[in-house]
N, CA, C and O atoms as CSV, one atom per row, in Angstrom:
chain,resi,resn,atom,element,x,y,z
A,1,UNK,N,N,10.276,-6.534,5.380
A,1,UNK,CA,C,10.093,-6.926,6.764
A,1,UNK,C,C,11.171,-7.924,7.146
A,1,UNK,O,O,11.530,-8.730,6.288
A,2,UNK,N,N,11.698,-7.946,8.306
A,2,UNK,CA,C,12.573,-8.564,9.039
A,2,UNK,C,C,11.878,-9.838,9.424
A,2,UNK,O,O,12.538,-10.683,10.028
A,3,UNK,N,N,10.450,-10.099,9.101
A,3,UNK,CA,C,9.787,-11.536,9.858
A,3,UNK,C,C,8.406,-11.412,9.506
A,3,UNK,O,O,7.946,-10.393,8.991
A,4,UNK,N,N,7.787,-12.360,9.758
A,4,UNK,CA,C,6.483,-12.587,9.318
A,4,UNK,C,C,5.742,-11.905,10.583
A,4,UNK,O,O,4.653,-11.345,10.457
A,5,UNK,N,N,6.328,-11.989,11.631
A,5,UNK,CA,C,5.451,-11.068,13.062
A,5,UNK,C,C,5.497,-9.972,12.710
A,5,UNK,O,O,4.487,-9.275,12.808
A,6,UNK,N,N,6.636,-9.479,12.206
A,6,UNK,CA,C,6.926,-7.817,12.199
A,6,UNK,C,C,6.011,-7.544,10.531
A,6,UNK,O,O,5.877,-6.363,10.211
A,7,UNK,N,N,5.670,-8.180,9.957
A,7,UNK,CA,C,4.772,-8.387,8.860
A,7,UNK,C,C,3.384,-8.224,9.087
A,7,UNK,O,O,2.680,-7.264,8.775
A,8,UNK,N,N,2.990,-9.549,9.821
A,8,UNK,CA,C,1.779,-9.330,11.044
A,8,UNK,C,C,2.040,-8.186,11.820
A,8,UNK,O,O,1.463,-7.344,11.132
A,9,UNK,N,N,2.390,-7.730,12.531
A,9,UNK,CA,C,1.865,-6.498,13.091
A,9,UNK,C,C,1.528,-5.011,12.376
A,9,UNK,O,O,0.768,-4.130,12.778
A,10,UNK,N,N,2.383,-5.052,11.150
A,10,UNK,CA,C,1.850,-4.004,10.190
A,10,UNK,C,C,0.862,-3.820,9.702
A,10,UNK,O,O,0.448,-2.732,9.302
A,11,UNK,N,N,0.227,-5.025,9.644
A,11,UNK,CA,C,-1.186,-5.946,9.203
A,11,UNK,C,C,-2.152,-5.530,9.626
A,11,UNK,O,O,-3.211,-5.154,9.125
A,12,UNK,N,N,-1.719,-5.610,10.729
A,12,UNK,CA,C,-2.705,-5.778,11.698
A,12,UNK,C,C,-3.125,-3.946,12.886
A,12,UNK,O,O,-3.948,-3.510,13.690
A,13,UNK,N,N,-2.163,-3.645,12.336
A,13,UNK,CA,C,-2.119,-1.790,12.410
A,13,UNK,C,C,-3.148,-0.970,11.914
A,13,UNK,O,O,-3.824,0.016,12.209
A,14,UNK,N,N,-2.879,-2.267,10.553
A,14,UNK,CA,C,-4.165,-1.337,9.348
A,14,UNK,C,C,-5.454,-1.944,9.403
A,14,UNK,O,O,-6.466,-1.430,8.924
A,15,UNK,N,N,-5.406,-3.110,10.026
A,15,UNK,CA,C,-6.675,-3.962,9.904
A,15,UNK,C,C,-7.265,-4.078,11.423
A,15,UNK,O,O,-7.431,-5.198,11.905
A,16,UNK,N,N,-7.584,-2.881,12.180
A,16,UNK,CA,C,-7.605,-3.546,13.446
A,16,UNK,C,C,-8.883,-4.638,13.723
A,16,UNK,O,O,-8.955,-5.304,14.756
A,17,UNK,N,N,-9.615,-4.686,12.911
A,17,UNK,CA,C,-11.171,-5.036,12.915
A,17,UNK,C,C,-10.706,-6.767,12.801
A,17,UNK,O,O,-11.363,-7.705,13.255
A,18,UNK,N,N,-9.685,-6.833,12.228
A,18,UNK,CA,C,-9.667,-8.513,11.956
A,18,UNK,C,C,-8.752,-9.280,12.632
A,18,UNK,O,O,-7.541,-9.089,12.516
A,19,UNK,N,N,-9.322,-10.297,13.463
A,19,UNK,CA,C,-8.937,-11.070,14.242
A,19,UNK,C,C,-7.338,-11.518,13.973
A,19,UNK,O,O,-6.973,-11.672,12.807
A,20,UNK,N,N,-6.159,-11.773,15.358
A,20,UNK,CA,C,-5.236,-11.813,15.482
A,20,UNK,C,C,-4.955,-13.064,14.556
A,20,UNK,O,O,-3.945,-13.088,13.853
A,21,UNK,N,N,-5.695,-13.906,14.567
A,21,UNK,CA,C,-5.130,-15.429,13.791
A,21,UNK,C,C,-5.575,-15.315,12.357
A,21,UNK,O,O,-5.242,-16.071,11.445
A,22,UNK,N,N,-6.411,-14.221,12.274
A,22,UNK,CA,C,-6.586,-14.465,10.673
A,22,UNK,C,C,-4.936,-13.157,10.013
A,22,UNK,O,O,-4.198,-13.237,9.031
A,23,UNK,N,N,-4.991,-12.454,10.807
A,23,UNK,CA,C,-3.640,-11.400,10.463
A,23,UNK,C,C,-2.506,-12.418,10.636
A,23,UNK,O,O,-1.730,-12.215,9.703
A,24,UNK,N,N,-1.996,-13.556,11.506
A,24,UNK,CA,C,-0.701,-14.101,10.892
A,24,UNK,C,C,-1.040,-15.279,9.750
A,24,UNK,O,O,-0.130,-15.741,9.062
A,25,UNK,N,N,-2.301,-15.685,9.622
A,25,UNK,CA,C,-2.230,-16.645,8.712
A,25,UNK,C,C,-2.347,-15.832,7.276
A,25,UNK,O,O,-2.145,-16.633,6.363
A,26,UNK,N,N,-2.520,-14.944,6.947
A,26,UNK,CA,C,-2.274,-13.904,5.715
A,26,UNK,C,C,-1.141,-13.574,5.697
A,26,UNK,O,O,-0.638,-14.099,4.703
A,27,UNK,N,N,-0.368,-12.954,6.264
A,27,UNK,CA,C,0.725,-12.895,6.671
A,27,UNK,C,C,1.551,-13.961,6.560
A,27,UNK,O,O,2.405,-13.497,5.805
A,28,UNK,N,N,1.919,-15.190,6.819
A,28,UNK,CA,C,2.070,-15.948,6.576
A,28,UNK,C,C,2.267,-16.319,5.019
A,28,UNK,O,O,3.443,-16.484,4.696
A,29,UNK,N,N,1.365,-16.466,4.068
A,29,UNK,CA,C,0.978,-16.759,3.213
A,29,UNK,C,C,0.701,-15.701,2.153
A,29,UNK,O,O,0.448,-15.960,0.977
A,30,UNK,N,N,0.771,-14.521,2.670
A,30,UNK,CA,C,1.429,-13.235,1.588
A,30,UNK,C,C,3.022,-12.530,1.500
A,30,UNK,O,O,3.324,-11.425,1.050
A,31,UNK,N,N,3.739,-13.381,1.981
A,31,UNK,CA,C,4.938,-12.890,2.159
A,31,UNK,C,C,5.606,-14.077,1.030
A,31,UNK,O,O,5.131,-15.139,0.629
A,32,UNK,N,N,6.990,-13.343,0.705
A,32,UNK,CA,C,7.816,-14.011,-0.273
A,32,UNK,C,C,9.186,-13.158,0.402
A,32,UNK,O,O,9.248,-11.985,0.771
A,33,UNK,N,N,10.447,-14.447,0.406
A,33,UNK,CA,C,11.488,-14.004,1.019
A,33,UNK,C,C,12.171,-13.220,-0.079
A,33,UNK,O,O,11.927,-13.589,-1.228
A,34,UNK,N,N,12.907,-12.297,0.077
A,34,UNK,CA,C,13.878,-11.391,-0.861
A,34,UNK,C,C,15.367,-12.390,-0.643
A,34,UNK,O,O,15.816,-13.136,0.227
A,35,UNK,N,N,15.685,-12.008,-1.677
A,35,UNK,CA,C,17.339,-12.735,-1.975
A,35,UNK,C,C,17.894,-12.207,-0.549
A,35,UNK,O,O,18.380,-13.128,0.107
A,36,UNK,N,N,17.926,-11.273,-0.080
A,36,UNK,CA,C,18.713,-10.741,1.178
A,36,UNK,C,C,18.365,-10.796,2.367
A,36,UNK,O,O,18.806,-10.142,3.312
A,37,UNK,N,N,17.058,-12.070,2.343
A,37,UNK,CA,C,16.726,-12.976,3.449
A,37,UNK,C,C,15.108,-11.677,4.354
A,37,UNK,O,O,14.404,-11.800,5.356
A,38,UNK,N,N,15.175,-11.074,3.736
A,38,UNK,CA,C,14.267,-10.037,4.120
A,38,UNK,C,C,12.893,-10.621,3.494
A,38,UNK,O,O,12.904,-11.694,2.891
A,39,UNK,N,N,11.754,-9.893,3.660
A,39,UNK,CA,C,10.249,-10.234,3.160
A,39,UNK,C,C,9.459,-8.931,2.688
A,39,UNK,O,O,9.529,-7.733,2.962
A,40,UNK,N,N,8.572,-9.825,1.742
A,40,UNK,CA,C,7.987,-8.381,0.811
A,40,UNK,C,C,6.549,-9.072,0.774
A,40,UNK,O,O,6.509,-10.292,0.929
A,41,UNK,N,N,5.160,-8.236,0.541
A,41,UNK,CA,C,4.157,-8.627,0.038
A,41,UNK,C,C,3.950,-9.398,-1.441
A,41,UNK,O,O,4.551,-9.222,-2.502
A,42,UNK,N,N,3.199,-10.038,-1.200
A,42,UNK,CA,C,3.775,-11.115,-2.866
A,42,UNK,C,C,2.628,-10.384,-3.898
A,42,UNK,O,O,2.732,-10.489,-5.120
A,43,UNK,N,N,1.840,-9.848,-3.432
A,43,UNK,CA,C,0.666,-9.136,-4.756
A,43,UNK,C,C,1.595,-8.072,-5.852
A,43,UNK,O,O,2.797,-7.807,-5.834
A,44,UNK,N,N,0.842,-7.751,-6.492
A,44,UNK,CA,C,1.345,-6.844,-7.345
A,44,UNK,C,C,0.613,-5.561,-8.025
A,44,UNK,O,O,-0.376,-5.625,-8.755
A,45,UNK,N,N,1.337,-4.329,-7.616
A,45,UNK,CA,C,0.303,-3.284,-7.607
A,45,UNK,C,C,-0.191,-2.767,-9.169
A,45,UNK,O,O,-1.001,-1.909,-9.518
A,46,UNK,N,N,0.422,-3.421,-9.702
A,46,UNK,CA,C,0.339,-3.397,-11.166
A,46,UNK,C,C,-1.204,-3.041,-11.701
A,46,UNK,O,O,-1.401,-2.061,-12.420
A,47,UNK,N,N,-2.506,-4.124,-11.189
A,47,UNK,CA,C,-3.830,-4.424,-11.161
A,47,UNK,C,C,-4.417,-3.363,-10.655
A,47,UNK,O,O,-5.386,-2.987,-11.315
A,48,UNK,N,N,-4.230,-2.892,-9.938
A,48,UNK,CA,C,-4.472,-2.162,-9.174
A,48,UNK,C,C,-4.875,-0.606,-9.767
A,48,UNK,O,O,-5.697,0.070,-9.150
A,49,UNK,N,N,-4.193,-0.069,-11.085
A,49,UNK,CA,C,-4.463,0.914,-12.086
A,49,UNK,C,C,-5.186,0.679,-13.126
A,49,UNK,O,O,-4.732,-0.142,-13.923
A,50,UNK,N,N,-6.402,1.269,-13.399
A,50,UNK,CA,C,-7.254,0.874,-14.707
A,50,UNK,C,C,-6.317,1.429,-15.965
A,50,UNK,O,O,-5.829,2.557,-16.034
A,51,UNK,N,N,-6.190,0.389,-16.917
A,51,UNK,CA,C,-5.260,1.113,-18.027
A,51,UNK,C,C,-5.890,2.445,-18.630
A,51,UNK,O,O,-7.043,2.876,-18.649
A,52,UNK,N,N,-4.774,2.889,-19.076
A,52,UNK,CA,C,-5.194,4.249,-19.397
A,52,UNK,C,C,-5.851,4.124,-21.139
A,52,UNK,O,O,-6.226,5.122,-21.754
A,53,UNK,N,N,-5.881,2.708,-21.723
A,53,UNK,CA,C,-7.171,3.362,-22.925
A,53,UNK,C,C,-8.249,2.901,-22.357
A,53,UNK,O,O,-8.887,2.269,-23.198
A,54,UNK,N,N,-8.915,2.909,-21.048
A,54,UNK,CA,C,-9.559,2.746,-20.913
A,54,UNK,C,C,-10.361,3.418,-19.327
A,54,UNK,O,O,-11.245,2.971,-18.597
A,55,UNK,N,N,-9.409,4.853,-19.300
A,55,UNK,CA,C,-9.503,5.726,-18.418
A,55,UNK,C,C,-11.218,6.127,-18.249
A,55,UNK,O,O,-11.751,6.253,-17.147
A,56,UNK,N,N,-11.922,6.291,-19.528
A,56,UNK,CA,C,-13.039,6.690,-18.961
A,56,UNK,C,C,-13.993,5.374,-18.372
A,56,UNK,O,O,-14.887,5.663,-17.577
A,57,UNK,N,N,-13.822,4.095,-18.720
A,57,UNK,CA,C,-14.624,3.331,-18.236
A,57,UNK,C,C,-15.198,2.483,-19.376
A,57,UNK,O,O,-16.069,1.622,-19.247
A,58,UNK,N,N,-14.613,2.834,-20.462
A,58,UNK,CA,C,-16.163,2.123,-21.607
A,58,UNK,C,C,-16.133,0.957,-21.770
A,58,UNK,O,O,-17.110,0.256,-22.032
A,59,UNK,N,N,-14.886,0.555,-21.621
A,59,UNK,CA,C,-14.779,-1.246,-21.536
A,59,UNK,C,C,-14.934,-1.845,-20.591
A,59,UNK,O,O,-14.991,-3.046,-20.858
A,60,UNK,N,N,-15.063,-1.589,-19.330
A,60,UNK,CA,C,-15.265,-1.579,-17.789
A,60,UNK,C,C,-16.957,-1.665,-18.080
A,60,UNK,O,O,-17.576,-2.715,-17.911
A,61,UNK,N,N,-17.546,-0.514,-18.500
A,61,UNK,CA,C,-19.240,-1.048,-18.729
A,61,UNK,C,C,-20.021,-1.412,-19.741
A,61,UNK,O,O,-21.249,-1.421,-19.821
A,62,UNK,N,N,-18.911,-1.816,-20.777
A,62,UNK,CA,C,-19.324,-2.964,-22.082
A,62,UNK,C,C,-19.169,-4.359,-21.535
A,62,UNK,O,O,-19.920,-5.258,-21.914
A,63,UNK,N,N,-18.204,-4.564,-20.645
A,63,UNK,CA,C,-18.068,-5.989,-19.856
A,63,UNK,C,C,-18.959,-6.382,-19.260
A,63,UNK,O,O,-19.380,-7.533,-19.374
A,64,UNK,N,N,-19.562,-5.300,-18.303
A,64,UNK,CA,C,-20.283,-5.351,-16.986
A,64,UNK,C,C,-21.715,-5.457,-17.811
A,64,UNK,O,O,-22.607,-6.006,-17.165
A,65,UNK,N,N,-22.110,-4.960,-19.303
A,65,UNK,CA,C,-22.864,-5.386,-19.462
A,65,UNK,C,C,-23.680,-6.409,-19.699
A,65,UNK,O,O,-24.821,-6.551,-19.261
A,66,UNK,N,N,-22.996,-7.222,-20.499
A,66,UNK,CA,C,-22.482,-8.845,-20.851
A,66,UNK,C,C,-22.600,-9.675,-19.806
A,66,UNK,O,O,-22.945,-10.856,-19.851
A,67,UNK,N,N,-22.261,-8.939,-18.707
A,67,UNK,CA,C,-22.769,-10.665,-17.333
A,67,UNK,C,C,-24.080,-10.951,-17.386
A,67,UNK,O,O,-24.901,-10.109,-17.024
A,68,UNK,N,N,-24.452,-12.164,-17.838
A,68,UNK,CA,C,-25.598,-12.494,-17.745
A,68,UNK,C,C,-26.005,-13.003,-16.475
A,68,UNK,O,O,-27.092,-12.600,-16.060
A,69,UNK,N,N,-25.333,-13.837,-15.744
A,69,UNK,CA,C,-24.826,-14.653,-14.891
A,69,UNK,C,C,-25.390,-13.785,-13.260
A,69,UNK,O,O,-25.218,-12.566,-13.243
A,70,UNK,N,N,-25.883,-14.295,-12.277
A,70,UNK,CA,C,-26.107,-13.794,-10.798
A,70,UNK,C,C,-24.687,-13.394,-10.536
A,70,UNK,O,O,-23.691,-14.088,-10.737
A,71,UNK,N,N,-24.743,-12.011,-9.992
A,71,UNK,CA,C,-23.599,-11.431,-9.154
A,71,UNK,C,C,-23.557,-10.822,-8.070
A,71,UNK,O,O,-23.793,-9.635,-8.295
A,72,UNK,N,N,-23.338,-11.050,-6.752
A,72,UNK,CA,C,-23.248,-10.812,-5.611
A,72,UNK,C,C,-21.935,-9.716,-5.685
A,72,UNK,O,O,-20.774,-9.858,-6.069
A,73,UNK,N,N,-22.686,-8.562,-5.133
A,73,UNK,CA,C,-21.714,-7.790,-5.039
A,73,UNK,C,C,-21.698,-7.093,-3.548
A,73,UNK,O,O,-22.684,-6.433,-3.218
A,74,UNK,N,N,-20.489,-7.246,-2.564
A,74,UNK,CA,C,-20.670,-6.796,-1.085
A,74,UNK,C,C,-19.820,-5.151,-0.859
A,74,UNK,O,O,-18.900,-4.732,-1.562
A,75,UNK,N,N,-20.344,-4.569,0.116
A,75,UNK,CA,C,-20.034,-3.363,0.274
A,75,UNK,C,C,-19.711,-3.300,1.532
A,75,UNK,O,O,-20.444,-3.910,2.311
A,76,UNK,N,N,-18.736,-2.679,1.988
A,76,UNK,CA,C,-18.474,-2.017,2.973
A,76,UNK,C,C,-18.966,-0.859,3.598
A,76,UNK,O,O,-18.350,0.073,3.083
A,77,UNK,N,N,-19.553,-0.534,4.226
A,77,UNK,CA,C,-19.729,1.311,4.317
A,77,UNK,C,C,-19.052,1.835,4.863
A,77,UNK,O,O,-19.422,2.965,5.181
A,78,UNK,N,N,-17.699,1.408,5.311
A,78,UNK,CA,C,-15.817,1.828,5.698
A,78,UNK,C,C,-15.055,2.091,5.048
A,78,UNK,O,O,-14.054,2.708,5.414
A,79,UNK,N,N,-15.333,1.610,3.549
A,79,UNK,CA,C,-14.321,1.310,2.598
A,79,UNK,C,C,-14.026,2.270,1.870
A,79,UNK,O,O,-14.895,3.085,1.558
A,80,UNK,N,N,-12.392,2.418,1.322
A,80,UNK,CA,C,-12.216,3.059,1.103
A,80,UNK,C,C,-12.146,3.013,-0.324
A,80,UNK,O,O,-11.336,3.746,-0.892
A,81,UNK,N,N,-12.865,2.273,-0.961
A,81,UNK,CA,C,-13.506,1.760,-2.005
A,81,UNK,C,C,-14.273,2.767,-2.345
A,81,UNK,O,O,-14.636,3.169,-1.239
A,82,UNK,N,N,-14.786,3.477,-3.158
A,82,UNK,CA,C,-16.040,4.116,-3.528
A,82,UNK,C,C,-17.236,3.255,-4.115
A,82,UNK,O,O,-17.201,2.641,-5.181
A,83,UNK,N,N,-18.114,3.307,-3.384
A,83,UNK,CA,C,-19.178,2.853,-4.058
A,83,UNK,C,C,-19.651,3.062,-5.486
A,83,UNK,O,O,-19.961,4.183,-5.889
A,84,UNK,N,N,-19.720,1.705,-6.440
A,84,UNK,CA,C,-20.006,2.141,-8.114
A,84,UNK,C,C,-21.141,3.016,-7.898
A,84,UNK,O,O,-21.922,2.905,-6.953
A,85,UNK,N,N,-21.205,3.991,-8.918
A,85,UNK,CA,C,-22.092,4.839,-9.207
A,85,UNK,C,C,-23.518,4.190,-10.263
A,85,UNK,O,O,-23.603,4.006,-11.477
A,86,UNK,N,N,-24.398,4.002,-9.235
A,86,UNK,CA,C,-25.542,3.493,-9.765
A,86,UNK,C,C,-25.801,3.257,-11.152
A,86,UNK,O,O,-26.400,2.254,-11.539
A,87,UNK,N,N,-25.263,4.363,-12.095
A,87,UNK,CA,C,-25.479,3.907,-13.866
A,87,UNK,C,C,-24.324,2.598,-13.925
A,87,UNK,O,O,-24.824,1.683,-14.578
A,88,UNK,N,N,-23.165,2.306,-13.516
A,88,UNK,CA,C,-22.540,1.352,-13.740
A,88,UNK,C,C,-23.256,-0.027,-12.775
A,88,UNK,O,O,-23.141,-1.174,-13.206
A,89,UNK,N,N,-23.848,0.205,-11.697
A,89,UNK,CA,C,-24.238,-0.999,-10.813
A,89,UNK,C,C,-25.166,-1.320,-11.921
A,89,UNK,O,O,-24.782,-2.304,-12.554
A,90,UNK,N,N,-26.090,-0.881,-12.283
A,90,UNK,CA,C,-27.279,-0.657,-12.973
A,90,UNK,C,C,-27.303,-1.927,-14.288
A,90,UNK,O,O,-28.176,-2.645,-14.775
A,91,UNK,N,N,-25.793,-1.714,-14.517
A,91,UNK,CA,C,-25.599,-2.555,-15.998
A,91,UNK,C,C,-25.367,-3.852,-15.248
A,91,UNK,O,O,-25.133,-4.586,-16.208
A,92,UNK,N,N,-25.282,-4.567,-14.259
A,92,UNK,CA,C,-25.480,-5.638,-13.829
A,92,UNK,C,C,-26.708,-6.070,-13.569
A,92,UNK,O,O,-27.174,-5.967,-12.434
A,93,UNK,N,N,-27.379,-6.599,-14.565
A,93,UNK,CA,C,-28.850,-7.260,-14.697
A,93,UNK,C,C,-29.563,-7.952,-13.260
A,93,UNK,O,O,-30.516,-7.678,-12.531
A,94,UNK,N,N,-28.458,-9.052,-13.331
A,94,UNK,CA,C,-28.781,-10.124,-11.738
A,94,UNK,C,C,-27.966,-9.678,-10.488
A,94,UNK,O,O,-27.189,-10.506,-10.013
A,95,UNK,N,N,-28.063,-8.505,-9.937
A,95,UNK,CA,C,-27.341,-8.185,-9.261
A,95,UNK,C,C,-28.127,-8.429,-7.644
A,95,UNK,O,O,-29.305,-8.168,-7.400
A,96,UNK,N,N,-27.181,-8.955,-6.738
A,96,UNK,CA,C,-27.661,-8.980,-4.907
A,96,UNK,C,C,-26.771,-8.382,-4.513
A,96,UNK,O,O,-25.631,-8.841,-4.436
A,97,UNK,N,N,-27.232,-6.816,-4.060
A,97,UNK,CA,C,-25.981,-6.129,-3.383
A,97,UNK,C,C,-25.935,-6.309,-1.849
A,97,UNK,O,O,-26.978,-6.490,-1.221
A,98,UNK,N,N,-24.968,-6.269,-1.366
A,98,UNK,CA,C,-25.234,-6.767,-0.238
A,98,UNK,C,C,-24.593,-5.696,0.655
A,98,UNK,O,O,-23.420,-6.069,0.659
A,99,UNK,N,N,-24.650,-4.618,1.395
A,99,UNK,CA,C,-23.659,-3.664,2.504
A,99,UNK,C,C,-23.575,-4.082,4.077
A,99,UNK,O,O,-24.421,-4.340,4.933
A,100,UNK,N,N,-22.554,-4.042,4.058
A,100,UNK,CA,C,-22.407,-4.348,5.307
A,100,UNK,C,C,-21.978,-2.941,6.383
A,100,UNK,O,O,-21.356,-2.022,5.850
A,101,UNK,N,N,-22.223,-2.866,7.407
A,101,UNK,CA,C,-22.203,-1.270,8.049
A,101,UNK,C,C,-20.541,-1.523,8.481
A,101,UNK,O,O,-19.949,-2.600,8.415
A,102,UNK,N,N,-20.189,-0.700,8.767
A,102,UNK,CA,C,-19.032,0.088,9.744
A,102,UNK,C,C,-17.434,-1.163,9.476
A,102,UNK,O,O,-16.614,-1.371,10.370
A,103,UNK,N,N,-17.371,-1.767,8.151
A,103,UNK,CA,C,-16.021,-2.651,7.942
A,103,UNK,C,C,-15.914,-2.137,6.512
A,103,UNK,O,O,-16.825,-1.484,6.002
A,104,UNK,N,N,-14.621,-2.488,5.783
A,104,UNK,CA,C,-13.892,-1.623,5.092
A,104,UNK,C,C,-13.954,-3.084,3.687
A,104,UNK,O,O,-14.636,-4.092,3.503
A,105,UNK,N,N,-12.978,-2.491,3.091
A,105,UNK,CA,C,-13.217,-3.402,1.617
A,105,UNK,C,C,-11.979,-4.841,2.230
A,105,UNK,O,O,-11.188,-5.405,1.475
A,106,UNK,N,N,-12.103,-5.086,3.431
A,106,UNK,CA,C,-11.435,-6.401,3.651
A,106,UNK,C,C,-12.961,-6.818,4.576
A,106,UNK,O,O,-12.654,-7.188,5.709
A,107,UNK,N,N,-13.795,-6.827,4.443
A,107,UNK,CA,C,-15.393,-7.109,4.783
A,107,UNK,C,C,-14.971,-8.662,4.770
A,107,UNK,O,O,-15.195,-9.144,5.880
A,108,UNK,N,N,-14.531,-9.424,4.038
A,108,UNK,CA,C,-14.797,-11.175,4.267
A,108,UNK,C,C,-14.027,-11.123,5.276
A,108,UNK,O,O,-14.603,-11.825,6.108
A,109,UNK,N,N,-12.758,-10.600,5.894
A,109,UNK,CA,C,-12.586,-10.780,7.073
A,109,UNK,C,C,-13.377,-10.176,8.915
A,109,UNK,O,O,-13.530,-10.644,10.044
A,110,UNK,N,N,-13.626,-9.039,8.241
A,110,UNK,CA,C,-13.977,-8.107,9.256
A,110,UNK,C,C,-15.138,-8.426,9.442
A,110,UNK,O,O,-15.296,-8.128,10.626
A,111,UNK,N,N,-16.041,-8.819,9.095
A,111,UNK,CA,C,-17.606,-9.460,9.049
A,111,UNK,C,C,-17.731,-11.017,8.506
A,111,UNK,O,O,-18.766,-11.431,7.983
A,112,UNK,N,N,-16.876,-11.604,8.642
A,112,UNK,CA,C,-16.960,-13.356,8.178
A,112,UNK,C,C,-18.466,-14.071,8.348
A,112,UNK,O,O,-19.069,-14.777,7.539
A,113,UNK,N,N,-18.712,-13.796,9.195
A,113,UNK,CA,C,-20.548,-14.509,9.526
A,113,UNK,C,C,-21.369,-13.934,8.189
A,113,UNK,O,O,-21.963,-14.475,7.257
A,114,UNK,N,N,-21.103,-12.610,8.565
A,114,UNK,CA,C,-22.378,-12.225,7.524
A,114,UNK,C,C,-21.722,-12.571,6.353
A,114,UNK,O,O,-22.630,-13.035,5.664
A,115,UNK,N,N,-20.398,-12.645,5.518
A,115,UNK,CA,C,-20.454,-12.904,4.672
A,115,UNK,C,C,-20.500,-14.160,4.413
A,115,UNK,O,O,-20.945,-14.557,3.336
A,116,UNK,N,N,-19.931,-15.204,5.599
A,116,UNK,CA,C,-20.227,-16.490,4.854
A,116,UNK,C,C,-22.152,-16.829,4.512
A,116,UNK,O,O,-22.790,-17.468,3.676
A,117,UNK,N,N,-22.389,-16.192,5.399
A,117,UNK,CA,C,-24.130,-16.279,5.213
A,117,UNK,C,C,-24.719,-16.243,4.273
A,117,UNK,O,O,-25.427,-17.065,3.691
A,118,UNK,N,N,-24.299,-14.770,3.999
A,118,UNK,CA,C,-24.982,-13.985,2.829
A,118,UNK,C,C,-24.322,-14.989,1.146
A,118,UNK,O,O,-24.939,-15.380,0.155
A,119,UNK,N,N,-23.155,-15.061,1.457
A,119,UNK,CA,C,-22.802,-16.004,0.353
A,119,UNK,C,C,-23.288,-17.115,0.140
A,119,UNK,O,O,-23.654,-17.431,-0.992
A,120,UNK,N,N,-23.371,-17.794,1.013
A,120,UNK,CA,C,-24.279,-19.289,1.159
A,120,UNK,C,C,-25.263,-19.121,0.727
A,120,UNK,O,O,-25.459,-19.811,-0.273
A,121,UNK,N,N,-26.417,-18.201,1.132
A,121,UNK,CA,C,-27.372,-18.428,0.714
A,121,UNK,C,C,-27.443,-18.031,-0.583
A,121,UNK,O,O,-28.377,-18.627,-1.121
A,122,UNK,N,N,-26.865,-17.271,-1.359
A,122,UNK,CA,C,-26.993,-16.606,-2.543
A,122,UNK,C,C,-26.363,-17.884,-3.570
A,122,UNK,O,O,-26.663,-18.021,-4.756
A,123,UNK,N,N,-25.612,-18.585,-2.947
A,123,UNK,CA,C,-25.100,-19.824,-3.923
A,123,UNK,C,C,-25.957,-21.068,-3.921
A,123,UNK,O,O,-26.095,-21.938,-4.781
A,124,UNK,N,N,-26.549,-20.908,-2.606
A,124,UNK,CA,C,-27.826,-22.062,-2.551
A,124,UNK,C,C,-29.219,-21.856,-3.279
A,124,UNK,O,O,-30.008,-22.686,-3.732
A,125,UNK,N,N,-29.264,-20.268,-3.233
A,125,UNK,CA,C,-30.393,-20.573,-4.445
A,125,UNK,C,C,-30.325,-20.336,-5.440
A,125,UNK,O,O,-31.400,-20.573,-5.992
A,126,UNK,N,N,-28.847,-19.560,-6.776
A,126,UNK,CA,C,-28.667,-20.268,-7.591
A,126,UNK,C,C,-28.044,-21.196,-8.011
A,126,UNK,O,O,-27.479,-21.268,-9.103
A,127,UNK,N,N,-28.098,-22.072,-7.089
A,127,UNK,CA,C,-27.411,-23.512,-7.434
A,127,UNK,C,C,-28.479,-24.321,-7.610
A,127,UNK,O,O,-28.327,-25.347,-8.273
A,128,UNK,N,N,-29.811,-23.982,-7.018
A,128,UNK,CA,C,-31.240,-24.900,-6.843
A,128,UNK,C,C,-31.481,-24.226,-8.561
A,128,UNK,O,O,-31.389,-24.913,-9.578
A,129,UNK,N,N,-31.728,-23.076,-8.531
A,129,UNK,CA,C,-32.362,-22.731,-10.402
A,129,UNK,C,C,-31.594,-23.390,-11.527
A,129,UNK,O,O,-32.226,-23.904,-12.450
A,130,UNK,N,N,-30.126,-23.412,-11.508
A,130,UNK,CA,C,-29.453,-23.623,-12.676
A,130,UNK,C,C,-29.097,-25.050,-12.400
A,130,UNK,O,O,-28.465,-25.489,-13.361
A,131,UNK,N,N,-29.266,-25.987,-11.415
A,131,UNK,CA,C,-29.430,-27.230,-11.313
A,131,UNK,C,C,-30.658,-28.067,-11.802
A,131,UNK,O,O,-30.754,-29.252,-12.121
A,132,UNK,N,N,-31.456,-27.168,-11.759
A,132,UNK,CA,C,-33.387,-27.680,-12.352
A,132,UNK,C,C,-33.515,-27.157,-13.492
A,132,UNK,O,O,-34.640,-27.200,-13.991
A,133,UNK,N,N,-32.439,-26.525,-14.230
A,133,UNK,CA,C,-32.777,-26.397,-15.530
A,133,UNK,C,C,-32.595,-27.459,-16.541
A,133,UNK,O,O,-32.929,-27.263,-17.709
């Protein structure tokens, strides 16, 4: 990208659901200048591929079994995410799933209320149990 606007507006192409000031302040703050004064996204798609010894999943739901721990997990019903398939949700013991209708897997932006909500409260009451223990 030639600029952080012309950055933001690409952004914001794909994201129409999320507010203009939250698209340049990401924008903003996901960009890294190139030696040739140009701009690139700073993530890395690397993460983004499950390694391949572990193509079918088995370490993915030997992990997931092991959380002992409360896990809030939020959904989109936009997203282009696939929803885990119930035998893998399943292996999360303490699980609060939470869906949200018609926003995509950028949901903390596109629905901010409900998620700050839904998060709050889910941290307020295990913060009250594992504080009284």
């Amino acid at each position: 990208y030639s600029s952080v606007a012309e950055a933001a507006a690409r952004m914001q192409k794909e994201q129409p659901k999320v507010d203009a000031e939250t698209i340049g302040h990401l924008a903003r703050h996901a960009l890294i200048t190139n030696p040739d004064g140009t701009m690139r996204w700073k993530f890395d798609q690397a993460p983004r591929l499950r390694p391949p010894d572990d193509a079918d999943g088995r370490l993915m739901d030997q992990m997931l079994s092991e959380i002992e721990c409360p896990v809030q997990l939020f959904y989109g019903t936009a997203s282009w995410v696939p929803m885990p398939p119930p035998d893998r949700v399943s292996l999360l013991r303490n699980l609060s799933l939470v869906t949200v209708p018609d926003v995509s897997h950028w949901l903390h932006h596109q629905a901010r209320e409900t998620y700050i909500s839904e998060l709050s409260a889910f941290l307020a009451k295990h913060h009250r149990s594992t504080s009284n223990a």
